[in-house]
Structure formats: structure tokens, C-alpha cells
C-alpha positions in Angstrom: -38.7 -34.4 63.6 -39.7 -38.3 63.6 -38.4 -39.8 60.2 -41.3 -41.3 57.8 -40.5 -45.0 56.8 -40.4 -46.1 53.9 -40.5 -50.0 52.5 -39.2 -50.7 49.0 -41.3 -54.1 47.4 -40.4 -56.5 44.6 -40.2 -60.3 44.0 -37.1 -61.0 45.5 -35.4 -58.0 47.3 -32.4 -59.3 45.8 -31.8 -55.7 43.4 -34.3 -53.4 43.1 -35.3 -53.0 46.3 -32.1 -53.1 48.1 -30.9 -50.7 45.7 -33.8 -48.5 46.3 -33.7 -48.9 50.0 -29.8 -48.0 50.6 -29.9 -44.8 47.6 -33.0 -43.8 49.9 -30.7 -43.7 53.3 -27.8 -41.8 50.9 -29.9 -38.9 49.9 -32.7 -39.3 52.3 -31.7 -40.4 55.7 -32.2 -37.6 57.3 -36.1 -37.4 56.4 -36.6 -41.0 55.9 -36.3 -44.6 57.5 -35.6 -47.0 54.6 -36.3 -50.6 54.4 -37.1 -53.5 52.0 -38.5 -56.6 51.1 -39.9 -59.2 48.8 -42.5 -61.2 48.1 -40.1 -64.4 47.4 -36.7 -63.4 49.4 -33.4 -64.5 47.9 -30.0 -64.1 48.3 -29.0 -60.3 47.2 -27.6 -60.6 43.5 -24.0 -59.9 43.4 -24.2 -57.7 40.9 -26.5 -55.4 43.0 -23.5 -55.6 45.7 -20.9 -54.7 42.4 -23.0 -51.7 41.0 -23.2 -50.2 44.3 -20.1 -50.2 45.7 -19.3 -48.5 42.1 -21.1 -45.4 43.2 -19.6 -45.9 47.1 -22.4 -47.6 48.7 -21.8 -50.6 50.8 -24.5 -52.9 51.0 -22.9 -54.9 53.6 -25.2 -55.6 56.7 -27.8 -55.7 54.2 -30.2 -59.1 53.4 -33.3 -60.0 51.9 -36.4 -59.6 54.1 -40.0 -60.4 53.4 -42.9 -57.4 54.3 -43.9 -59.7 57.3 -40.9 -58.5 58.6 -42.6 -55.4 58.8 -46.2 -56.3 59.2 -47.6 -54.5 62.3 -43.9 -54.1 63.6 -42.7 -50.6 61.6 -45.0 -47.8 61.0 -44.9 -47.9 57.1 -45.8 -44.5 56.0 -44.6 -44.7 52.4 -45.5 -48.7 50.3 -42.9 -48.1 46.9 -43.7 -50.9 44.5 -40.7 -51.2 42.6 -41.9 -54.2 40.3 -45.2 -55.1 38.6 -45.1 -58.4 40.4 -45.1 -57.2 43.7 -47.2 -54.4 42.7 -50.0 -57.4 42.0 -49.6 -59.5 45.0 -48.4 -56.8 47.7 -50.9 -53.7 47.8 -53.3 -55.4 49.9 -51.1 -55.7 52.7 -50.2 -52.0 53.2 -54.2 -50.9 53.4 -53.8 -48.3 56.9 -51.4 -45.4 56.8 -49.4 -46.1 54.1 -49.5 -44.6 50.8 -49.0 -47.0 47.7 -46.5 -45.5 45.6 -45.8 -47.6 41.8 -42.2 -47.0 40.5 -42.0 -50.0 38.3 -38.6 -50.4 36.9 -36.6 -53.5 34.9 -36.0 -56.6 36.2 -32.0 -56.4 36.1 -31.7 -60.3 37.7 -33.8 -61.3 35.1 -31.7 -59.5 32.1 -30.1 -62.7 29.8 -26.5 -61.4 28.4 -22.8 -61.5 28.6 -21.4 -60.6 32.2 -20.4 -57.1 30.7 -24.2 -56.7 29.4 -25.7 -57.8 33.1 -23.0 -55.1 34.9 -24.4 -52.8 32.6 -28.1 -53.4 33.0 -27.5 -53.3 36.8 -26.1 -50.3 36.0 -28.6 -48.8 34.1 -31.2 -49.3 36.7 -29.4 -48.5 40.0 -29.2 -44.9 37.7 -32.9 -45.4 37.1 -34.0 -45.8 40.9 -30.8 -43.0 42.3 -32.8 -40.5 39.9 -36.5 -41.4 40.6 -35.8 -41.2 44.4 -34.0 -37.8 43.5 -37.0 -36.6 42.2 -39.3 -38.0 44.9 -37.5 -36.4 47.5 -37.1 -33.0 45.7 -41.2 -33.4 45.7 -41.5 -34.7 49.2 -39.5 -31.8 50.4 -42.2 -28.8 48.9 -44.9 -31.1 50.2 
């Protein structure tokens, strides 16, 4: 069976994304091709490197992309929005064969605290995005 692929979308596929995109090739690799992007790419957040290694996921290999990247190049069956900003500016790029899916969740680079309250944000929405994707693939799976 040919895996589906799957692009993960926010503003800087610094955290979200990458997140998204490697919890996607833990618990879905065998089903799915996972990959993501932004719509301004920086540097991946160390933090997002930190949190993940926590749960035993490497992120090494791994670096911000834009969707042109992808544009006309992968067979994108699944478009995840994984922030409101990219959900405004990126829809329109992904209009044949893809379906859109929204799964807003926090901006975690964008959380203002102590170094202990940012770890723990980061935290809070790696857990957020390992569940949803859970979920989705429990409902992909009786589809």
C-alpha cells in the first residue's frame, strides 16, 4: 500500500509543525509520509528539539522548509493547518487533491515566561499535537 502524505503548515515550521510532522512518522509511518513547512521558515526552536527528545524523538536531520518545497513536487493528500496564520495565507495553495484539515493549536515560540514556563508550554503542546494525531489516526484507520 502507497503511504498518503501528509504536510504539517504554520508561520515558521520552527515548533508546531516539526512537532507534528515527526509524532506523525512515530505513530503513523507506516500509513503516512510526513512532512512540513511554513509560511516564514526559521531556524527550528530549541525548545522544540528539548521537548522532543524528552519523549525519545530525535529531530536531528530535521529543518525548516517552506510549502514550495512541496509545490507540484509531493503528492499532498492530507494540508494540516496547525496555526491560524497559516491557516489564512496557506489554503489556497493546496486547492487539487488535498484535503484541508484545521488543528489550530498555541503558539509555544511566541509564549513570554521564565525558561521553566517556555519548557513547559512546549510541553504542553507537543502533548496537545501527540494526542490530536492519536486521534486522527485512530479515525483515519475506520475510514
Amino acid at each position: 500500500m502507497e503511504k498518503r502524505h501528509v504536510i504539517f503548515l504554520c508561520t515558521g515550521n520552527s515548533a508546531r509543525s516539526q512537532m507534528a510532522e515527526a509524532l506523525l512518522r512515530k505513530y503513523g509511518g507506516d500509513r503516512f509520509e510526513a512532512h512540513s513547512a511554513g509560511v516564514e521558515p526559521k531556524e527550528i526552536n530549541p525548545l522544540t528539539i528539548t521537548v522532543m527528545e524528552e519523549i525519545g524523538i530525535s529531530l536531528e536531520g530535521h529543518r525548516s522548509k517552506s510549502p514550495g518545497e512541496f509545490l507540484g513536487r509531493v503528492p499532498i493528500r492530507y494540508a494540516v493547518m496547525v496555526c491560524e496564520r497559516a491557516e489564512r495565507e496557506c489554503p489556497h495553495i493546496w486547492p487539487f487533491g488535498a484535503t484541508v484539515l484545521s488543528w489550530p493549536f498555541e503558539d509555544s515560540a511566541a509564549f513570554e515566561g521564565t525558561e521553566e514556563e517556555r519548557l513547559q508550554k512546549f510541553r504542553e503542546v507537543r502533548d496537545e499535537i501527540e494526542q490530536r494525531i492519536q486521534e486522527w489516526l485512530t479515525e483515519t484507520a475506520a475510514a
